[in-house]
PLY file of the C-alpha trace (Angstrom):
ply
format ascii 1.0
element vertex 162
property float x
property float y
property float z
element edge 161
property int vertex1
property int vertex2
end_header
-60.03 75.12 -14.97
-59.70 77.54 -12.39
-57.17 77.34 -9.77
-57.51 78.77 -6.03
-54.29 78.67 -4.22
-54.75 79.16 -0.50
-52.12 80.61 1.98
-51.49 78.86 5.47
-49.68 80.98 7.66
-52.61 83.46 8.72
-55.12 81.80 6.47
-55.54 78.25 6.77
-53.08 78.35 10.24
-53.24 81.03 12.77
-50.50 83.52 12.83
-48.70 83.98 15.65
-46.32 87.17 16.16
-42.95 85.76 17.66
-39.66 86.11 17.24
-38.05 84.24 14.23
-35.98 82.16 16.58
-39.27 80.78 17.78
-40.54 79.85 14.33
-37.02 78.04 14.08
-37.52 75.93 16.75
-39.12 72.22 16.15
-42.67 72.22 16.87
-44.10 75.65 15.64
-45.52 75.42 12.52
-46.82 71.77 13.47
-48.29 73.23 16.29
-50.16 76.23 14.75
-53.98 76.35 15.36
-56.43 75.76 12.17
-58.04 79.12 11.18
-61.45 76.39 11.10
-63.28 78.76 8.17
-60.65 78.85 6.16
-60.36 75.26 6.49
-63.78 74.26 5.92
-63.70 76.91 2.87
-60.53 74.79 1.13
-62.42 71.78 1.46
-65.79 72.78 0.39
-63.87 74.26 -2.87
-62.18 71.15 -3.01
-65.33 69.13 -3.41
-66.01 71.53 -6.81
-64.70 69.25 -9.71
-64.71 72.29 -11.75
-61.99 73.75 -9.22
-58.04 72.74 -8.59
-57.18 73.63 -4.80
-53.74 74.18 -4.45
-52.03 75.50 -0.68
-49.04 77.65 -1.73
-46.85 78.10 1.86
-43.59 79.88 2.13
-40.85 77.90 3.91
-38.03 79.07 5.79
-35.31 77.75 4.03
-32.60 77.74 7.34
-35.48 75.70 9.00
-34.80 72.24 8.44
-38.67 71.46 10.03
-41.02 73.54 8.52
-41.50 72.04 5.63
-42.33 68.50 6.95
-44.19 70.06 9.59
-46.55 71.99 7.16
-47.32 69.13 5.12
-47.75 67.18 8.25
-50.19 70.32 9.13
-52.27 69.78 6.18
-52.65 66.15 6.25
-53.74 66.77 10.06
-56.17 69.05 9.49
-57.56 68.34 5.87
-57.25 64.61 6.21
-59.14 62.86 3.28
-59.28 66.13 1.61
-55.68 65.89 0.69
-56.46 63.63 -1.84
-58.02 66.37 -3.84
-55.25 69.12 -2.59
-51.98 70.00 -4.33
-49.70 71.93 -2.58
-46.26 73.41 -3.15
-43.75 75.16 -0.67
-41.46 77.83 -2.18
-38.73 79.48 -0.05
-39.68 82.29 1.67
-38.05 85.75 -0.03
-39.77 84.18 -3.28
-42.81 85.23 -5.61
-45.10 82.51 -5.15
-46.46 83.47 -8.54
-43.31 82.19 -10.00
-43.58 78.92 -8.07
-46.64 78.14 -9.44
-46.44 74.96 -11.39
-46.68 75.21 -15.07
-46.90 78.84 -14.59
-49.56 81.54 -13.35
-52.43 81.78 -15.48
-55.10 85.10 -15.49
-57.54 83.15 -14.06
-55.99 81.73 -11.02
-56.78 82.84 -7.59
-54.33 82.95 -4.51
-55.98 83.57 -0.81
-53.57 85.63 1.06
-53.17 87.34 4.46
-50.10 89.51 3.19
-49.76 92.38 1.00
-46.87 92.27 -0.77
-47.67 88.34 -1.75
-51.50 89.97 -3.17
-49.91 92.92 -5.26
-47.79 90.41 -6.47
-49.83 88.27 -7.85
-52.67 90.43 -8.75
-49.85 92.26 -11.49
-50.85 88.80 -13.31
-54.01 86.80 -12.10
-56.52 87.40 -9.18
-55.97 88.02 -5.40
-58.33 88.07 -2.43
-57.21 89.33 1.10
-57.79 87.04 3.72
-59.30 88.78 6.94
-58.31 87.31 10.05
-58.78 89.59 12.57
-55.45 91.03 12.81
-54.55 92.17 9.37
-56.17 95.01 7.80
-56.04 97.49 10.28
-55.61 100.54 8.28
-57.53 99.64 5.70
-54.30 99.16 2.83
-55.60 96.97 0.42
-58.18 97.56 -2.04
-59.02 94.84 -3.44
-61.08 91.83 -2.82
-61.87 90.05 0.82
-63.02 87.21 2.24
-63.57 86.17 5.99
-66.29 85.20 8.27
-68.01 81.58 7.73
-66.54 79.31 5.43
-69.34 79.47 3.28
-68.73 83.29 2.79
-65.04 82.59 2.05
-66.13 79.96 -0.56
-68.62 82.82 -2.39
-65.89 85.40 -2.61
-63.79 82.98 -4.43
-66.91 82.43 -6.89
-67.94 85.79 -6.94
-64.14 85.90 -8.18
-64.51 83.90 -11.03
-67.82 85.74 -12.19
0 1
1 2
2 3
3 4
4 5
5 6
6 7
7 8
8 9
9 10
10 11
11 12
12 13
13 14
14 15
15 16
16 17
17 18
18 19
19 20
20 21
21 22
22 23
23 24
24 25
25 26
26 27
27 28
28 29
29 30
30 31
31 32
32 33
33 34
34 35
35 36
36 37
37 38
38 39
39 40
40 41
41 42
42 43
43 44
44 45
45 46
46 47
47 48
48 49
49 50
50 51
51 52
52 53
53 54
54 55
55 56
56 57
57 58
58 59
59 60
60 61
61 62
62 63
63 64
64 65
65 66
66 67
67 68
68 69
69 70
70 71
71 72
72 73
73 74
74 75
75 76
76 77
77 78
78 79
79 80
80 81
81 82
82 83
83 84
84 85
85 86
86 87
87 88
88 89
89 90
90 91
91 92
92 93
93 94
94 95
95 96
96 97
97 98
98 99
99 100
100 101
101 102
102 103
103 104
104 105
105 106
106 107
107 108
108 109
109 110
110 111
111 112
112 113
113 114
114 115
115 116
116 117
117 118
118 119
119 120
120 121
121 122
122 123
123 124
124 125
125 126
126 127
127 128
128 129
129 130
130 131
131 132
132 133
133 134
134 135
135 136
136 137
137 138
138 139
139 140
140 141
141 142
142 143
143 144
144 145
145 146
146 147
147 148
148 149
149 150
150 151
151 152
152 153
153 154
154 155
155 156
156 157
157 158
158 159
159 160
160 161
């Protein structure tokens, strides 16, 4: 079974630029707007029974919020979906290919906004580059993308698995 593991800081959740004594203070990441096409793209994936959606979210490890305010995030803004979402939270500083569960297979896909997290993971399985408006600037990555409507986002991950 194919597994697509979606990002939520500047995928499913709006990125904001601040300092990091901002994202250490109680409230932020509970308070971070839905990206709405991402959104709607992990829940119409998450109605495929041939599919496992994961969310795979680094956490600030000194912030002793963040990681009851991003599953309190999720359940917010996925509500019943949850049921058919899995999510883990590794520390940030971490490959999140090695917190996959059970291990990262070839065929799983992660839905990132970040560079370093895609290379990282595409050494071993597949990546796609989340657009959202603010990264991709110069153009760095060559791989795959998705953006625009969540219905696009949904065919890039199927064009993914062929």
């Amino acid at each position: 079974m194919t597994r697509v593991f979606f990002d939520m800081d500047g995928v499913l959740a709006e990125y904001r630029y601040v300092p990091l004594d901002d994202m250490m203070k109680q409230g932020y990441f509970r308070d971070l707007a839905p990206q709405t096409e991402a959104v709607e793209a992990l829940k119409k994936l998450a109605e495929d029974p041939g599919l496992e959606v994961w969310t795979l979210s680094a956490v600030i490890r000194e912030n002793p919020y963040a990681l009851e305010e991003k599953k309190s995030w999720l359940r917010d803004q996925l509500g019943d979906t949850m049921d058919n979402v899995k999510s883990v939270f590794p520390f940030c500083g971490t490959s999140k290919r090695d917190a996959v569960p059970g291990g990262i297979r070839p065929t799983d896909i992660l839905i990132d906004d970040y560079n370093a997290n895609l290379r990282d993971w595409a050494t071993q399985a597949v990546s796609i580059k989340f657009l959202n408006g603010v990264n991709n600037r110069h153009g760095s990555w060559k791989g795959r993308t998705a953006g625009g409507s969540a219905g696009s986002i949904a065919d890039s991950v199927y064009a993914a698995i062929g």
